[in-house]
TORKOL-4160 file (C-alpha; in steps of 0.2 Angstrom, whole numbers, padded with zeros to 4 digits, m for minus):
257
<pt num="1" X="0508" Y="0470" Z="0539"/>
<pt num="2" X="0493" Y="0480" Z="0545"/>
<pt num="3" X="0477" Y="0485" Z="0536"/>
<pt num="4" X="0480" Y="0504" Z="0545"/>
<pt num="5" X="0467" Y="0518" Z="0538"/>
<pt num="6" X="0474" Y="0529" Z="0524"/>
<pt num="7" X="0488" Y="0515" Z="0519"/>
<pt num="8" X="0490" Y="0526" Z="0501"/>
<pt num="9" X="0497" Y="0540" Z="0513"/>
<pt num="10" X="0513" Y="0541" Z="0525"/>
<pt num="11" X="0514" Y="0542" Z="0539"/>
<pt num="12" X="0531" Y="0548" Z="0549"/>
<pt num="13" X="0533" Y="0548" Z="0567"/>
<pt num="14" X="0549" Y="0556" Z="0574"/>
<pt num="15" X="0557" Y="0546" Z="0587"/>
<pt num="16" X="0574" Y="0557" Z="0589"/>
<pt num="17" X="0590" Y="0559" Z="0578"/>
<pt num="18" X="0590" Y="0545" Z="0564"/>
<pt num="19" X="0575" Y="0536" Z="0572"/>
<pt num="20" X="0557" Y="0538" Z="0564"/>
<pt num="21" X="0543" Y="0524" Z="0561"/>
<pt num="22" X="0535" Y="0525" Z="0547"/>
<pt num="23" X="0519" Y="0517" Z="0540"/>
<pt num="24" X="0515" Y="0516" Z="0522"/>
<pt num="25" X="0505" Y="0505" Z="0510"/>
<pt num="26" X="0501" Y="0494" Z="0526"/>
<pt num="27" X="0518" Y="0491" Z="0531"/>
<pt num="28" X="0527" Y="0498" Z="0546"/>
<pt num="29" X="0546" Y="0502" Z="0544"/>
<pt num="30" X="0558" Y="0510" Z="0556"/>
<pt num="31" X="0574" Y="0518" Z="0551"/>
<pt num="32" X="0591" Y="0517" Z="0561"/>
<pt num="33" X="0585" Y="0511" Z="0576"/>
<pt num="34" X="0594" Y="0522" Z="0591"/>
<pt num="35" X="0586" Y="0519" Z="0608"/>
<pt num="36" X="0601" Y="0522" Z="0618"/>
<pt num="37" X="0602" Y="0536" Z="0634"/>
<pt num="38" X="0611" Y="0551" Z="0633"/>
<pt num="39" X="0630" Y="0550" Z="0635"/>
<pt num="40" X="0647" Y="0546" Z="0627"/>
<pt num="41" X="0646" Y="0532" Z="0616"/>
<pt num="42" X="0666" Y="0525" Z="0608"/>
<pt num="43" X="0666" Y="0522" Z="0588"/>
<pt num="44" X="0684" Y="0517" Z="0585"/>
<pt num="45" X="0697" Y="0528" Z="0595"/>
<pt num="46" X="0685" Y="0539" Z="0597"/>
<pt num="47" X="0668" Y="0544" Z="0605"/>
<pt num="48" X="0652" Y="0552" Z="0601"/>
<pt num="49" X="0642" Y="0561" Z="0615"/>
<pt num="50" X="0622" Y="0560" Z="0613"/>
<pt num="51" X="0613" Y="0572" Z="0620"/>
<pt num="52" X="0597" Y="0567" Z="0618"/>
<pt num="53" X="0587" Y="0550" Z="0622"/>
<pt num="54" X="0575" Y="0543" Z="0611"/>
<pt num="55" X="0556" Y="0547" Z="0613"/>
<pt num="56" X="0550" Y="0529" Z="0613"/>
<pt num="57" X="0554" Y="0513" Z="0620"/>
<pt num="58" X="0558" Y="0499" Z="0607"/>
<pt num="59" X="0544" Y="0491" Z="0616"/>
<pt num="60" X="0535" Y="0506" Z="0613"/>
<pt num="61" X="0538" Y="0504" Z="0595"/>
<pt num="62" X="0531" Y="0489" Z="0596"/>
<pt num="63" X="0533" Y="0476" Z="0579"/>
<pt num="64" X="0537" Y="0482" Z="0562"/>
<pt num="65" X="0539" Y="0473" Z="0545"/>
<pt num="66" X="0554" Y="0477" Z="0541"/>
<pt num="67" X="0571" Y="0489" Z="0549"/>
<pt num="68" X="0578" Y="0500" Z="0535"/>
<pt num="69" X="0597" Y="0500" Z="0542"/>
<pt num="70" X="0606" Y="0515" Z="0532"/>
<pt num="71" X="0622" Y="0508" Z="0540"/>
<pt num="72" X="0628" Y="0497" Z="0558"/>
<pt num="73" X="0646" Y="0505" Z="0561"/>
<pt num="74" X="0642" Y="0519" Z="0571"/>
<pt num="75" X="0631" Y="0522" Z="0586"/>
<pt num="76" X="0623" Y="0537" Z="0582"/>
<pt num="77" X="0613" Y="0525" Z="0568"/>
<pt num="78" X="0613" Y="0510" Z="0577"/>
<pt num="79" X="0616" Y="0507" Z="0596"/>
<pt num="80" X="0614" Y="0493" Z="0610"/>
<pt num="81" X="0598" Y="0494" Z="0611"/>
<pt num="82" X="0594" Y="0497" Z="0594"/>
<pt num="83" X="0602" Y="0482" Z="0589"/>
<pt num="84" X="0593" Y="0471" Z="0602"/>
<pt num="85" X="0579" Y="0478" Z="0591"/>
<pt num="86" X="0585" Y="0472" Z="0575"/>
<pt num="87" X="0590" Y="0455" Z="0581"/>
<pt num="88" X="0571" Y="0453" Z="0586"/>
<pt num="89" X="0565" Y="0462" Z="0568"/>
<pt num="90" X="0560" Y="0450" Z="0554"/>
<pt num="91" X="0570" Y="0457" Z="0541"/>
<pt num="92" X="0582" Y="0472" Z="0541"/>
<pt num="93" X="0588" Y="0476" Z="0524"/>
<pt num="94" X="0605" Y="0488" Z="0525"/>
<pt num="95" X="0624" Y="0486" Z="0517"/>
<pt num="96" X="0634" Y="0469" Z="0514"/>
<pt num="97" X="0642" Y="0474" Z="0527"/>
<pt num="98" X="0631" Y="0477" Z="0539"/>
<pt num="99" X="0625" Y="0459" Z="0536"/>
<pt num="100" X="0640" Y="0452" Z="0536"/>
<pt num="101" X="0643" Y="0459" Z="0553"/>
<pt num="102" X="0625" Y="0458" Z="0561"/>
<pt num="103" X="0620" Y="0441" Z="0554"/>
<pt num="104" X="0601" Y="0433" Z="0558"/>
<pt num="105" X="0586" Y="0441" Z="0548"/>
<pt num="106" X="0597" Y="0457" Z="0540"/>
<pt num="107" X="0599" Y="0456" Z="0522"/>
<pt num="108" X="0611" Y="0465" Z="0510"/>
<pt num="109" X="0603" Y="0475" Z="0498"/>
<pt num="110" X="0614" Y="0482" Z="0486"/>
<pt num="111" X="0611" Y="0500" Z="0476"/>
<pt num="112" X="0597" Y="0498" Z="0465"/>
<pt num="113" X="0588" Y="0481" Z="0469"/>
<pt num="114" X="0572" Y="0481" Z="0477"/>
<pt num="115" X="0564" Y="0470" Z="0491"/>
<pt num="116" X="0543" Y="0471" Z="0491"/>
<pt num="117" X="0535" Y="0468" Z="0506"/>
<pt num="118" X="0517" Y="0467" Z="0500"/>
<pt num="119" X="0513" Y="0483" Z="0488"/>
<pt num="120" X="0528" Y="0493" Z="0496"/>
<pt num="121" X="0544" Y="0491" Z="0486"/>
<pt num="122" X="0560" Y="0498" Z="0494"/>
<pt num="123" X="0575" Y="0500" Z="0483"/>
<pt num="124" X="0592" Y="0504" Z="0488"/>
<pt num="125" X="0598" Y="0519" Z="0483"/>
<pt num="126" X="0620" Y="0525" Z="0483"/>
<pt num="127" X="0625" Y="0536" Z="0498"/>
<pt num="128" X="0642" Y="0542" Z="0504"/>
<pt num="129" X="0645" Y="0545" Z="0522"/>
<pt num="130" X="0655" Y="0560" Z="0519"/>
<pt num="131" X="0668" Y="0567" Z="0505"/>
<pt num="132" X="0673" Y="0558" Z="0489"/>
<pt num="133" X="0685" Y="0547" Z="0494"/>
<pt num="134" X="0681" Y="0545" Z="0514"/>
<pt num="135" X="0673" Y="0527" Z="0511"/>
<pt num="136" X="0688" Y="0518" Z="0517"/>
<pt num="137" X="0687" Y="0528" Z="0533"/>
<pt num="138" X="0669" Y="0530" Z="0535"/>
<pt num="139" X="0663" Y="0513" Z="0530"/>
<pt num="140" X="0647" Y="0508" Z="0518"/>
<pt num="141" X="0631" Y="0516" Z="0520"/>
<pt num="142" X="0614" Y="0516" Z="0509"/>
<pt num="143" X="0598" Y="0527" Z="0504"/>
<pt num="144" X="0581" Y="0519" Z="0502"/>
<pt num="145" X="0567" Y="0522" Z="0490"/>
<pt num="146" X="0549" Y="0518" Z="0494"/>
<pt num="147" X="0537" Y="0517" Z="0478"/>
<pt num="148" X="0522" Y="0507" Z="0473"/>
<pt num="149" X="0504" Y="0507" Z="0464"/>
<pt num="150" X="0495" Y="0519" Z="0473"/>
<pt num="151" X="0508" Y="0526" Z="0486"/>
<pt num="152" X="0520" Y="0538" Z="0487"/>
<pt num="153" X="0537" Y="0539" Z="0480"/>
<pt num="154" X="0549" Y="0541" Z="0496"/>
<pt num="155" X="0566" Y="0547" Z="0497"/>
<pt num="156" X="0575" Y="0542" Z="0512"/>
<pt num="157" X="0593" Y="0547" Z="0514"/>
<pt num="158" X="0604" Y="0538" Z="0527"/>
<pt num="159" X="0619" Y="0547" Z="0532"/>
<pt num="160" X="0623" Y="0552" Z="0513"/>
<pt num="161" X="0634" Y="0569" Z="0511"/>
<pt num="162" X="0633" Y="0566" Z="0491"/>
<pt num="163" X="0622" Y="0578" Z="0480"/>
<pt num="164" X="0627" Y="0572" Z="0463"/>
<pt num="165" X="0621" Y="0553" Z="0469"/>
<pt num="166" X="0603" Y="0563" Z="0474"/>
<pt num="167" X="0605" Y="0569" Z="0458"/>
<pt num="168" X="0607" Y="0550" Z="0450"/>
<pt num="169" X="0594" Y="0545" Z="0463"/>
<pt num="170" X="0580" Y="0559" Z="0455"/>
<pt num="171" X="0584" Y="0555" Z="0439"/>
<pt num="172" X="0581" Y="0536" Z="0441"/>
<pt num="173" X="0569" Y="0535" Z="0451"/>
<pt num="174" X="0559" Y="0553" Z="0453"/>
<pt num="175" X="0550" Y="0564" Z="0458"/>
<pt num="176" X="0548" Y="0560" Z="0474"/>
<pt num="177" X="0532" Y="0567" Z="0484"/>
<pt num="178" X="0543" Y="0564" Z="0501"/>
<pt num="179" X="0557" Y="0566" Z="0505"/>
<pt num="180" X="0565" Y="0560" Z="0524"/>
<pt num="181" X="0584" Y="0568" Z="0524"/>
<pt num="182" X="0598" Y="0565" Z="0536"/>
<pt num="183" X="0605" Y="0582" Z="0538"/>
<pt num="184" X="0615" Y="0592" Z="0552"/>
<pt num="185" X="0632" Y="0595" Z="0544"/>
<pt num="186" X="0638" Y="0583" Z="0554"/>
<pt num="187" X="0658" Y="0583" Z="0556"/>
<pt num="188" X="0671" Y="0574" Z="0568"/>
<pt num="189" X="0690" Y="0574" Z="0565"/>
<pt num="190" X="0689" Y="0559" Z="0557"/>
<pt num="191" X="0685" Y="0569" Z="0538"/>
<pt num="192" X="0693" Y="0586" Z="0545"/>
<pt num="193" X="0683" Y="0600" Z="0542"/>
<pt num="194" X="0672" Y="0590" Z="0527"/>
<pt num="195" X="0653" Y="0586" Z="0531"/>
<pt num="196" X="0649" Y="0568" Z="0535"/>
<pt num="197" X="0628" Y="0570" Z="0531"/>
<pt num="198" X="0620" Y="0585" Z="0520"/>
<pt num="199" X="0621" Y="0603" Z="0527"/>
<pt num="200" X="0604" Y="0613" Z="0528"/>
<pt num="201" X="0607" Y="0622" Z="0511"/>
<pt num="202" X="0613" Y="0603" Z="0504"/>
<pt num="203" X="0597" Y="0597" Z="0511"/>
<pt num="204" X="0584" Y="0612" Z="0503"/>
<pt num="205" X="0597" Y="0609" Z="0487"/>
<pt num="206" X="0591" Y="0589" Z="0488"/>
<pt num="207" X="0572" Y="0594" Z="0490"/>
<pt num="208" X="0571" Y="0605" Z="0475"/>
<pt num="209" X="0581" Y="0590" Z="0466"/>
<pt num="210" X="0569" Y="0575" Z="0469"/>
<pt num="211" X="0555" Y="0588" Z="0465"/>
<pt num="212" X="0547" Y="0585" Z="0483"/>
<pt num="213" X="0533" Y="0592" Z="0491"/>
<pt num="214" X="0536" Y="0587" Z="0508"/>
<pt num="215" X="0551" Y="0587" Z="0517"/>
<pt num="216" X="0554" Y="0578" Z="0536"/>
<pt num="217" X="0574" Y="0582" Z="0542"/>
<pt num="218" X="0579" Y="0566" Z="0551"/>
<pt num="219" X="0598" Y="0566" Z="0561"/>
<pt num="220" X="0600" Y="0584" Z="0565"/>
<pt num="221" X="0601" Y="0585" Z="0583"/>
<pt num="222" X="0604" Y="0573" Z="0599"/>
<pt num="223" X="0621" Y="0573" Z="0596"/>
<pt num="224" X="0637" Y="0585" Z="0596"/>
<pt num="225" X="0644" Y="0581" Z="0583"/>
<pt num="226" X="0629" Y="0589" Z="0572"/>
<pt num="227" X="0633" Y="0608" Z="0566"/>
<pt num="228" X="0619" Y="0615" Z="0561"/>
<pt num="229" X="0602" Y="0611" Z="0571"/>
<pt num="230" X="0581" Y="0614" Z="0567"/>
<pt num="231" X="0585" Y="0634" Z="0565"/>
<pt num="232" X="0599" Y="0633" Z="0552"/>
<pt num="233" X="0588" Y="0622" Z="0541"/>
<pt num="234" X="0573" Y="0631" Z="0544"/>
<pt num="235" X="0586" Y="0646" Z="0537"/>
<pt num="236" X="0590" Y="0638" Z="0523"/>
<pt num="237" X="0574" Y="0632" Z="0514"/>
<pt num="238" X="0566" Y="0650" Z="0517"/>
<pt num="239" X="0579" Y="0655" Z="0506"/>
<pt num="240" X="0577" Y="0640" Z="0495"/>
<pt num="241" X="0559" Y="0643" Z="0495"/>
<pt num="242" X="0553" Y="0630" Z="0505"/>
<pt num="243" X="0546" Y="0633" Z="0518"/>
<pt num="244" X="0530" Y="0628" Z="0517"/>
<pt num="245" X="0536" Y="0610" Z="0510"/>
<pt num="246" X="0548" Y="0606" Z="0527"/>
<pt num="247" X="0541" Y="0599" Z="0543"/>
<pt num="248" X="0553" Y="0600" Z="0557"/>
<pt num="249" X="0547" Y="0587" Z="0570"/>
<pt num="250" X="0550" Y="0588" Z="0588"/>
<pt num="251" X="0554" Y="0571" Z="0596"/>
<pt num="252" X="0538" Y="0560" Z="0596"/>
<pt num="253" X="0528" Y="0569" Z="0586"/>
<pt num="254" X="0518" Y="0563" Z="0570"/>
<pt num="255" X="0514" Y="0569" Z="0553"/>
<pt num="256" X="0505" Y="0560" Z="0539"/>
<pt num="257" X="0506" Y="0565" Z="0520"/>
């Protein structure tokens, strides 16, 4: 853990789709390590086609404390290279499942524990990976909420499609002064025509709910499967009245809050 300056504020670099490393509270974190090069990438019978490559190296991500692992089953969350990445992490908490699978240093951590690295707690929060009833299909996923004396209260998504569980979440566990949410609308054939992560209105809908007053979209673009992109959700919270709370970050940059 690092004695960084300002370790009572966030600070959130975007790396590319689910990607971003954060520092808070003087612990470094990275979500949904993806590393991989653009192309066609086979989940099941199927593929998904990136589009768009990270903006660092794993290398160039250097160490971290801990990996916050929404879910392992699909590439566009965790690929090759970002499992390489995980394998060298010292802890990665995520699903059972994704433990189960991954093995070493990850650790399940169901919805609602917590884990405190230093004076960062994260508890897991519920997410659901598309419509009611899709789990089967889709497979587990988790949220994550960063809180502690003298930092902010973070809300980070993870491919969750579920308002009524952001709902639960901000009644638990809010406000939140931050907010990091997976959006895009994302859809493959696998649901039909239902979303897989939050659209752009569901995302401005999920702001409002956890009372935040700074928004980061995460897992909107670098992939086809994505709907809607940076111009849809910056549509969407101008009519939600938030405009000035959203930061779209292009690939590599930085913003601390």
């Amino acid at each position: 853990m690092s004695d960084a300056p300002e370790s009572g504020r966030l600070h959130v670099r975007y790396l590319g789709g689910p990607t971003a490393l954060l520092e808070l509270g003087g612990v470094r974190l990275l979500t949904d390590p993806t590393f991989d090069p653009p192309g066609e990438y086979p989940v099941g019978t199927r593929s998904l086609v990136k589009t768009i490559g990270a903006a660092l190296t794993p290398e160039q991500v250097g160490p971290v404390d801990a990996v916050l692992l929404s879910h392992d089953q699909h590439p566009d969350n965790l690929d090759r290279l970002g499992a390489a990445y995980v394998e060298s992490a010292p802890l990665t908490l995520s699903t059972a499942s994704a433990a189960g699978r991954l093995g070493g240093t990850v650790q399940a951590l169901p919805s609602w524990e917590t884990y405190d690295l230093g004076p960062l707690r994260v508890t897991a929060v519920p997410a659901r990976h598309g419509p009611e009833g899709s789990e089967p299909l889709v497979g587990e996923v988790t949220g994550f909420a960063l809180s502690g004396p003298g930092l902010p209260t973070v809300y980070v998504s993870g491919d969750n499609a579920a308002p009524e569980y952001v709902e639960e979440i901000a009644a638990r566990l809010g406000p939140f002064d931050a907010a990091l949410l997976f959006a895009g609308a994302a859809q493959t054939p696998l649901v039909g025509e239902a979303y897989l992560t939050l659209t752009s209105d569901q995302a401005a809908a999920a702001a409002r709910t956890l009372g935040a007053r700074q928004i980061v979209p995460l897992h909107f673009e670098g992939w086809a499967h994505f709907t809607e992109n940076r111009e849809e959700l910056r549509a969407a919270f101008d009519r939600a009245g938030l405009l000035k709370e959203v930061t779209l970050l292009e690939p590599g940059e930085s913003l601390t809050m």
